[in-house]
N, C-alpha and C positions, 0 to 999 in steps of 0.2 A: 504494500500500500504506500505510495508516493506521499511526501510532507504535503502538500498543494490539495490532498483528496484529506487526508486530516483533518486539515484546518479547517476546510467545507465544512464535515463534520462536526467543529467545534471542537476540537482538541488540539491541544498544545503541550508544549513540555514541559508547561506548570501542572499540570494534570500528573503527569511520571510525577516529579521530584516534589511533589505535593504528599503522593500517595505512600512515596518511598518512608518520608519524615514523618507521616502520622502512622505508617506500620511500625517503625521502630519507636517511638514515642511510648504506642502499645505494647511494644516487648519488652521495653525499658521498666513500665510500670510493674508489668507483672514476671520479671527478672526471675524473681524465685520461682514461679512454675515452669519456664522457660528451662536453664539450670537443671530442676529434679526433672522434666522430661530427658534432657541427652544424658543425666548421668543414668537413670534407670534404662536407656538405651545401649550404654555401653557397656553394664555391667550385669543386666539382666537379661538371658540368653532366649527368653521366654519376650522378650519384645526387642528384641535386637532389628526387626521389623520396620520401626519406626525411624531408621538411618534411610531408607528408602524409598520414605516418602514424599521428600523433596525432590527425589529425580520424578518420579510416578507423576506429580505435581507440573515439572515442568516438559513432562510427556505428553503427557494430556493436553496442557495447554499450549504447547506446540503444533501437538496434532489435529486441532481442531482452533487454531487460530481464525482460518475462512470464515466461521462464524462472526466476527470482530468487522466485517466487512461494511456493515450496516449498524455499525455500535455509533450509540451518542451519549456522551456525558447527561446525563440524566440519573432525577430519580435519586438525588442528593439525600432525602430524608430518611433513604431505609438505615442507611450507614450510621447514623446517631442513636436508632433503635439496637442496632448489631452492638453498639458498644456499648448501652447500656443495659443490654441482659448477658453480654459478657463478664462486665461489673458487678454483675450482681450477682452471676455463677463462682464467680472468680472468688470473690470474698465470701457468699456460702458457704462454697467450698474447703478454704480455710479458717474460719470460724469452727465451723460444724466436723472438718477432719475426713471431707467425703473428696477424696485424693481425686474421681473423675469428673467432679464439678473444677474442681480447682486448675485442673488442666483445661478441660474443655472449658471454660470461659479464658481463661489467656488466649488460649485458640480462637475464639468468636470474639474478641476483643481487636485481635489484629486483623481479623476479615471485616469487620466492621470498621477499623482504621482506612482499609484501604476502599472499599466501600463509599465513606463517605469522600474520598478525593474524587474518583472516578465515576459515581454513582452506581446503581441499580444493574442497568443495563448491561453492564461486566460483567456480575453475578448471574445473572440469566442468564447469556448464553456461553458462561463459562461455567456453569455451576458444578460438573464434573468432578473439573479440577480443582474445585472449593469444596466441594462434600467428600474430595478423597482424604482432605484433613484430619477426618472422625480418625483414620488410623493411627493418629498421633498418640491420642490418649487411650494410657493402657487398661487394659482391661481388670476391674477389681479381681484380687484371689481369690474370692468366694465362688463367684462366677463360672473364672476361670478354671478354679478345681472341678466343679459342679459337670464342666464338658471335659473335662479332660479324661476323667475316668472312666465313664463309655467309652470315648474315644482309645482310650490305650488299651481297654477290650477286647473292640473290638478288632482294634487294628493287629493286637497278639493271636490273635483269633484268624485271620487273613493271611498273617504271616507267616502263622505254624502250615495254614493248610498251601499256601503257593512255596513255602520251602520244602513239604512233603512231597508235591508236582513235581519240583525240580531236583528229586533224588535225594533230598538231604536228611539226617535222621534230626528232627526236634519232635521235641515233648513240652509240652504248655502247662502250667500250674498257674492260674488265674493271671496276671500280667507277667508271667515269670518264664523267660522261653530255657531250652538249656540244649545245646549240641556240645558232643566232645566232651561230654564231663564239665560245661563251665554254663554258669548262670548268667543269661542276659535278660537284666531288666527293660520291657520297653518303655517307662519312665525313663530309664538313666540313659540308654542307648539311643533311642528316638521318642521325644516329648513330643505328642501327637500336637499340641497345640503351638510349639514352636514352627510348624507346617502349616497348623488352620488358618493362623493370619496374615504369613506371609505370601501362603498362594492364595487367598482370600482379596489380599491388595496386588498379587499377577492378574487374578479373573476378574478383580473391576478395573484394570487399566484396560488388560486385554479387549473387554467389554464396552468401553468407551473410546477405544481407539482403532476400532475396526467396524468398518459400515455395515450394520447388523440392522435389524428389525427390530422393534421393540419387544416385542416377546422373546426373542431368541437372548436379546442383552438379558431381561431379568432372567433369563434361564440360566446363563452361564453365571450370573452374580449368586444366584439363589443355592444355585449347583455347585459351590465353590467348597464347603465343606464335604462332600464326597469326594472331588478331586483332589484333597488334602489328602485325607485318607487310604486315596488311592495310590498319589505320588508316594505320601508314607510307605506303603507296604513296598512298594516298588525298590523305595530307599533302604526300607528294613533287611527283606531277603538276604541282600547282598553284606549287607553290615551285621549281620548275626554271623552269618558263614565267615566272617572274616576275623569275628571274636572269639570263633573256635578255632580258628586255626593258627593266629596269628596272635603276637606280644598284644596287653592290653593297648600298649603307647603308642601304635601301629591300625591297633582298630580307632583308637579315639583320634585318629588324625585321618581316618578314611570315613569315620563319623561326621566329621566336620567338612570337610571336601564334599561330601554327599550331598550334604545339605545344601549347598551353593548351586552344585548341577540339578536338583532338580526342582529349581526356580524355571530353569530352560526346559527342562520335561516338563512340566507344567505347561508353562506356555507356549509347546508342540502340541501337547495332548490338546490344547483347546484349539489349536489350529485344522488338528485332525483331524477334530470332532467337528469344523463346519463346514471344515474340505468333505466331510464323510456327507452331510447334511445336503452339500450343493450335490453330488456326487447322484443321490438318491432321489433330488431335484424337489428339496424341499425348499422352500424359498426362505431365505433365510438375510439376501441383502436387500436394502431399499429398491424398488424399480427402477428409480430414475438409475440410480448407479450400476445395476445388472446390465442396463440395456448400453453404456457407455462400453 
């Protein structure tokens, strides 16, 4: 978009450096939730997640810029509402000691910072890449226990029976696998929810960055915890077999490497799954763009 088609528009590069100064204004304020976000990022393996949410962030809103095409600074007022129920999250949150009010309103504070430079019309039809922020703020433990434990389940459960397919001798005692005489935990080995939310944040970028239908996006969004647990087992097999055979210090370094490749399995399998969709010629992208 040419500066000359901008300006038509009614934007200028007070608008940028307007918006840049009232986001960080917002993050300045709420420093402290800022802070416990990246250190509980860096130091807790169960949301290590949220380091990847500023590329996902400027993914999205990369990839669907063209909507930006017909943006007009407008719609100034939502942006002083946005900061004042971030305000009001914000210090609930720390008053009361409820850790995802406390983050999530830092978070709705600085999208309402920049909101209110920009106006409304940015948020619409960028809203994507604004709602993939929820990922920031971690998920309570209560919660987070609550799914986990079906989750490692059932996922020990999948694991035993697609390692018994591929020839290998395991035996399951409730999340407990064991080959070779040695016990793997699927807790310690593969935390089923260290997967849920990070292929959960692959299948809503993937979802939002690939010209889908509307039902087929909530499907792949909705569907995103079966893919976790899929990728899991995928990831599991290989990483048991390898805690039998091999030095613990050997497996926990093929544990962690695992877990980075099938960020990319993941987002193949969803690729697969819409190549398989056209494939069967269920319609699955927008018309205008099939027909291009």
């Amino acid at each position: 978009m040419s500066p000359s088609k901008i300006t038509k528009r009614g934007w200028t590069i007070w608008h940028v450096a307007f918006s840049i100064l009232l986001a960080a204004a917002a993050v300045f304020i709420a420093a402290d939730a800022w802070l416990d976000l990246i250190t509980i990022a860096l130091k807790d393996e169960e949301s290590s997640h949220v380091l990847l949410v500023p590329v996902a962030v400027l993914w999205i809103g990369l990839v669907r810029r063209g909507t930006l095409r017909n943006c007009r600074p407008v719609g100034y007022w939502f942006g002083p509402l946005l900061i004042a129920l971030g305000w009001f999250l914000w210090s609930f949150g720390y008053k009361r000691d409820v850790q995802a009010f406390w983050h999530g309103g830092a978070i709705v504070m600085a999208v309402g910072a920049v909101t209110t430079a920009l106006g409304s019309d940015v948020v619409k039809r960028l809203w994507p890449a604004f709602l993939v922020l929820v990922f920031l703020v971690p998920v309570p433990g209560m919660i987070r226990q609550s799914v986990a434990q079906p989750m490692q389940t059932a996922t020990a459960f999948l694991t035993q029976s697609m390692g018994e397919l591929a020839g290998m001798q395991v035996e399951r005692w409730g999340n407990m696998l064991t080959i070779n005489d040695r016990q793997v935990a699927v807790a310690e080995a593969c935390n089923g929810m260290r997967m849920v939310f990070t292929l959960s944040l692959v299948s809503y970028v993937f979802a939002f960055t690939t010209p889908l239908l509307p039902y087929v996006r909530a499907a792949i969004v909705i569907a995103s915890p079966v893919t976790a647990i899929l990728c899991n087992v995928i990831r599991l097999v290989p990483t048991v077999w390898v805690f039998g055979h091999f030095p613990e210090s050997t497996a926990e370094k093929f544990h962690t490497f695992s877990g980075w490749v099938m960020l990319g399995v993941g987002f193949l399998l969803l690729t697969g799954i819409v190549r398989l969709f056209r494939w069967l010629m269920i319609p699955v992208t927008p018309f205008r763009l099939a027909m291009n």
